[in-house]
LUMTORNU-781173 format. One line per 4 residues: number of its first residue (from 1); for each residue y, z, x of N, C-alpha, C. Coordinates in nm, 2 decimals, padded with zeros to 4 digits. Layout:
! residues N
NUM) Y Z X Y Z X Y Z X; ...
//
This chain:
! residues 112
1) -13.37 -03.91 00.06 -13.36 -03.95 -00.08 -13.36 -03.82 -00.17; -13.28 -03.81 -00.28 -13.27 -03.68 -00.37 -13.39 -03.70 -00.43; -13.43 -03.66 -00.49 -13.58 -03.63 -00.59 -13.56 -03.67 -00.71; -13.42 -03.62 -00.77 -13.42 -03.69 -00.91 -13.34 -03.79 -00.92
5) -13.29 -03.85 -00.81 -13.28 -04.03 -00.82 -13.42 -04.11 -00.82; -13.51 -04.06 -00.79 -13.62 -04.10 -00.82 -13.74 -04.05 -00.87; -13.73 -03.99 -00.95 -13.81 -03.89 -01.04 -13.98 -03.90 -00.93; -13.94 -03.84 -00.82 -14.06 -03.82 -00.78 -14.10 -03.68 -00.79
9) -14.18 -03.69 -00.83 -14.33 -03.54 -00.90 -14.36 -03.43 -00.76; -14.35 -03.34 -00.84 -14.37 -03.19 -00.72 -14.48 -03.19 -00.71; -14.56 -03.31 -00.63 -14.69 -03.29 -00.62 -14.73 -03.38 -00.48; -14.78 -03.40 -00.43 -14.86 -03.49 -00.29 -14.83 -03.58 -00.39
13) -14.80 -03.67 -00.24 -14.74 -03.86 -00.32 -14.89 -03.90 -00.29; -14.93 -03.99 -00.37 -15.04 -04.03 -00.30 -15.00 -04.17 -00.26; -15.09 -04.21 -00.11 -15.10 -04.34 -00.07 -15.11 -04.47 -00.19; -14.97 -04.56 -00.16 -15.02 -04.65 -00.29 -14.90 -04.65 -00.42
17) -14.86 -04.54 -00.39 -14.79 -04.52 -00.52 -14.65 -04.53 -00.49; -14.55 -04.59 -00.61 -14.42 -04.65 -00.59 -14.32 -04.61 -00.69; -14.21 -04.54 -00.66 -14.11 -04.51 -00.74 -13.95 -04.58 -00.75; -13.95 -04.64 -00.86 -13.81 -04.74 -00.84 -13.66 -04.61 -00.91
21) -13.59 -04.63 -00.80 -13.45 -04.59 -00.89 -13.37 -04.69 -00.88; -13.25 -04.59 -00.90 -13.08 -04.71 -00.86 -13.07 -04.67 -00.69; -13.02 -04.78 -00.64 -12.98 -04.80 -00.50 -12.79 -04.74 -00.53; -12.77 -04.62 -00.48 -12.66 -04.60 -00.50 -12.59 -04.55 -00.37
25) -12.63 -04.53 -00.24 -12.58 -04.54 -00.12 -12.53 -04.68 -00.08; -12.42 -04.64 00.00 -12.42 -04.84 00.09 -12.53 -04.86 00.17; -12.58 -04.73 00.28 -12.73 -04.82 00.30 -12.83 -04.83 00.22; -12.87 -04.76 00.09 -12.94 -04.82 -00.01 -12.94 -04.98 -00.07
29) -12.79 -04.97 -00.09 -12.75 -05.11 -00.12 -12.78 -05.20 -00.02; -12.77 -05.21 00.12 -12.78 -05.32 00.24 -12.91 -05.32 00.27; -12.98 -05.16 00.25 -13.11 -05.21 00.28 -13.19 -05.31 00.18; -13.16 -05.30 00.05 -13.26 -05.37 -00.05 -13.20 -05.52 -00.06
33) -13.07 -05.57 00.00 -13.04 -05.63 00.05 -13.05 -05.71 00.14; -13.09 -05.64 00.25 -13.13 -05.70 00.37 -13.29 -05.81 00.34; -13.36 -05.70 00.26 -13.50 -05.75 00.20 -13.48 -05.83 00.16; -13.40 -05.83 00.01 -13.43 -05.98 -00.01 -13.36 -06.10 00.04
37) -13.25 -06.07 00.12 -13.21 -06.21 00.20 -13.34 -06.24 00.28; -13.36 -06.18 00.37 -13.49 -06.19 00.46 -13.58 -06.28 00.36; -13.61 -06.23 00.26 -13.72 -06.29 00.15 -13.67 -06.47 00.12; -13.52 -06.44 00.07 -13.48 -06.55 00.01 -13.48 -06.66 00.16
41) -13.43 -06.63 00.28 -13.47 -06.71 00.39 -13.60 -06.79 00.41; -13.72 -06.69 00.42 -13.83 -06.72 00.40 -13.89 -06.88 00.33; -13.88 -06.78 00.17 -13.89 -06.92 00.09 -13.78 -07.02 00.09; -13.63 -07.05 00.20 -13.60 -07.13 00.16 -13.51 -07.19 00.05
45) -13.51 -07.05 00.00 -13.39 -07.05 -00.11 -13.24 -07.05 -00.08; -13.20 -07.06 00.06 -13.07 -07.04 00.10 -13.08 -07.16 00.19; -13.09 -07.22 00.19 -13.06 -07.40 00.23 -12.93 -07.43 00.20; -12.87 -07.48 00.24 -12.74 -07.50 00.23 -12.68 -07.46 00.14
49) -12.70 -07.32 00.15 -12.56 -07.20 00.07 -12.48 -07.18 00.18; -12.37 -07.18 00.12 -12.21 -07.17 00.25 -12.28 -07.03 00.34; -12.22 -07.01 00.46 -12.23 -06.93 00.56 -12.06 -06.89 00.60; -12.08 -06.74 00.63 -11.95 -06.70 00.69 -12.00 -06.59 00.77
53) -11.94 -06.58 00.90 -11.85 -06.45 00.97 -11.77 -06.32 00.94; -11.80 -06.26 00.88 -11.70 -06.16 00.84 -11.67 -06.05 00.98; -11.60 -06.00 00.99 -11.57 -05.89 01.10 -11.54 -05.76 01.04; -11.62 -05.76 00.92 -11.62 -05.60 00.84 -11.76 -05.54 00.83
57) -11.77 -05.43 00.83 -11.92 -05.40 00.77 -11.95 -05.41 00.64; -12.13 -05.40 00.62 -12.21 -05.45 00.52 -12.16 -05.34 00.42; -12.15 -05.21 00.47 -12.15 -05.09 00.39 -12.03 -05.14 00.31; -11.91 -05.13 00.36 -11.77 -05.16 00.31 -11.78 -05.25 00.20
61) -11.85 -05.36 00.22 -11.93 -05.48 00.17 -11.98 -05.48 00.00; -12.10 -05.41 00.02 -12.15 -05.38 -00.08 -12.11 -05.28 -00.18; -12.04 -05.21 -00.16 -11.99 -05.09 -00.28 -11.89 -05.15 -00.38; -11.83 -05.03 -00.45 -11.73 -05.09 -00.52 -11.59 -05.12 -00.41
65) -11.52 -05.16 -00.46 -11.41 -05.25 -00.39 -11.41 -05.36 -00.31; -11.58 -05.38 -00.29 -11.64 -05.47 -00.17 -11.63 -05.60 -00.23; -11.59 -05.66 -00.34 -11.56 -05.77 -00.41 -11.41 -05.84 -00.34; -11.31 -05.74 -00.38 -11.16 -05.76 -00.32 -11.16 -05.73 -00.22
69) -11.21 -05.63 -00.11 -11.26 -05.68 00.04 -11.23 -05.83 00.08; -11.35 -05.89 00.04 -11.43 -06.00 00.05 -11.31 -06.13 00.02; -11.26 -06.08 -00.11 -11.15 -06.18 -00.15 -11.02 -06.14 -00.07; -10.97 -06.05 -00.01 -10.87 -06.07 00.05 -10.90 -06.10 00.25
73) -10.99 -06.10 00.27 -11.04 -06.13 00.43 -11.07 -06.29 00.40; -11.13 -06.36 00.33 -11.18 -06.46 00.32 -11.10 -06.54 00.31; -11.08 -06.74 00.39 -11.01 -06.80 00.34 -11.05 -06.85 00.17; -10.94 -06.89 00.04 -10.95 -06.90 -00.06 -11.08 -06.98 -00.10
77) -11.09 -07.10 00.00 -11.23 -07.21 -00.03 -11.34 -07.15 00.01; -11.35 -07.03 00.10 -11.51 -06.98 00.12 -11.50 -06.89 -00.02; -11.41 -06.80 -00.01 -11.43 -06.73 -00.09 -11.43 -06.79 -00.25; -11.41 -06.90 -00.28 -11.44 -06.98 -00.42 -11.59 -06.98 -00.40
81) -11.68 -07.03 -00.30 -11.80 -07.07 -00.26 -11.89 -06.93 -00.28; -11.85 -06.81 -00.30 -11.91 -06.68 -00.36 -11.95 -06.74 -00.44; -11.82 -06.74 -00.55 -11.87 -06.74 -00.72 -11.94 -06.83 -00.75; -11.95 -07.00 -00.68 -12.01 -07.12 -00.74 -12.20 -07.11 -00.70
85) -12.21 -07.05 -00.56 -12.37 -07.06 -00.56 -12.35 -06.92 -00.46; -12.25 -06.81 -00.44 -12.31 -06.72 -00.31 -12.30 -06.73 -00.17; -12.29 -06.68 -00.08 -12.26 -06.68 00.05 -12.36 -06.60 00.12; -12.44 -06.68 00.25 -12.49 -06.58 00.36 -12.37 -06.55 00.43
89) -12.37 -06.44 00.41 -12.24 -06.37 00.53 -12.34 -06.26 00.66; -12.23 -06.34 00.73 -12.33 -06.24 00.88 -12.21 -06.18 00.90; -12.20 -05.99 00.95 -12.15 -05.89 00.96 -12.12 -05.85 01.06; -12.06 -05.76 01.12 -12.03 -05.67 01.25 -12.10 -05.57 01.25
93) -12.21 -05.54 01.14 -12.31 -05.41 01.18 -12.43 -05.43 01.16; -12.48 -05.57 01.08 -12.61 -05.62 01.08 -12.59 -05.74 01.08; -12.73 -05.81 01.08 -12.73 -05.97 01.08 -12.69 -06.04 00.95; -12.72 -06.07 00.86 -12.71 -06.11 00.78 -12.72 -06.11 00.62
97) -12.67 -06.09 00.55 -12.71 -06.08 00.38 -12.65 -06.16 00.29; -12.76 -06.22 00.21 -12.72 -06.32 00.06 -12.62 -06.23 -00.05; -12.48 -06.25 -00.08 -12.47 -06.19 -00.17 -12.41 -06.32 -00.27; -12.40 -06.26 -00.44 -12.27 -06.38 -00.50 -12.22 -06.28 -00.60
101) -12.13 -06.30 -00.67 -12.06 -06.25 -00.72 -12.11 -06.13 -00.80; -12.24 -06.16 -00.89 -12.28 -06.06 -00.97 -12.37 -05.91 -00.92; -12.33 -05.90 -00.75 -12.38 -05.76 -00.71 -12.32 -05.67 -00.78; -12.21 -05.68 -00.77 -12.10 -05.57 -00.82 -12.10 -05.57 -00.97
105) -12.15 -05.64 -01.04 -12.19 -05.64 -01.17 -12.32 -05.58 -01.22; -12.41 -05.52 -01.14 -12.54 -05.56 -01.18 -12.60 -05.40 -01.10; -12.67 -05.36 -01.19 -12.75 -05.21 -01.17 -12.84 -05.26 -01.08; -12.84 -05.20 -00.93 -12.93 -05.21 -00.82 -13.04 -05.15 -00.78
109) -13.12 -05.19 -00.87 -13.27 -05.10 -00.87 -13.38 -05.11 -00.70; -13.43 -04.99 -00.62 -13.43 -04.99 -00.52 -13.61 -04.93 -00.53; -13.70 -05.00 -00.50 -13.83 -04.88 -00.48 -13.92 -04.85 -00.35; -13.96 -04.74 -00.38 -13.99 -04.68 -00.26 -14.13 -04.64 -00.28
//
C-alpha cells in the first residue's frame, strides 16, 4: 500500500488503529469485495439474487470498463437482473462476489 493513499503517519502504527482510503487497485476493489459478499451471505442478504458463471476474472470485473465487460458476455436477461436487484457472479479466479450496477458509480472506500 502507498502511504499517501492512506495517510498513514511516520510513526509505529499502533495495535488497534484503522486507516480508510479509496480502494483503487483491482485487488483492492475484489478484496473489499470479496468481504462484503462474504458478509452479505452471512446475514442472508443474497437469497434469491440471480446467480451467474462468468469465465472472466474479478479483476477485469471490477475496474472501469468492467460494466460493458459484463454487458457484452452476459445473456441480455441476466444482465437486466444487475441493474433490478445485482448479481452473485462466481468467476475463473475467485469464488464469488455481490456486485449491481452502482460499483462503477460509487467511490470505493477500503480500510486497513
Amino acid at each position: 500500500m502507498e502511504k499517501e493513499r492512506f495517510c498513514i503517519p511516520d510513526r509505529e502504527i499502533e495495535k488497534g488503529e484503522v486507516f480508510v482510503g479509496v480502494a483503487s487497485t483491482p485487488e483492492e476493489k475484489v478484496s473489499r469485495l470479496s468481504v462484503a459478499t462474504d458478509r452479505y451471505i452471512q446475514q442472508g442478504y443474497l437469497q434469491g439474487v440471480p446467480f451467474a458463471w462468468v469465465d472472466l476474472s474479478a479483476r477485469d470485473v471490477v475496474v472501469d470498463g468492467g460494466y460493458q465487460l459484463l454487458e457484452n458476455y452476459l445473456s441480455s436477461d441476466i444482465f437486466h437482473e444487475l441493474g433490478k436487484e445485482g448479481l452473485l457472479l462466481s468467476f475463473n479466479d475467485i469464488s464469488q462476489l455481490y456486485l449491481d450496477i452502482y460499483h462503477w458509480q460509487s467511490i470505493q472506500f477500503l480500510a486497513k
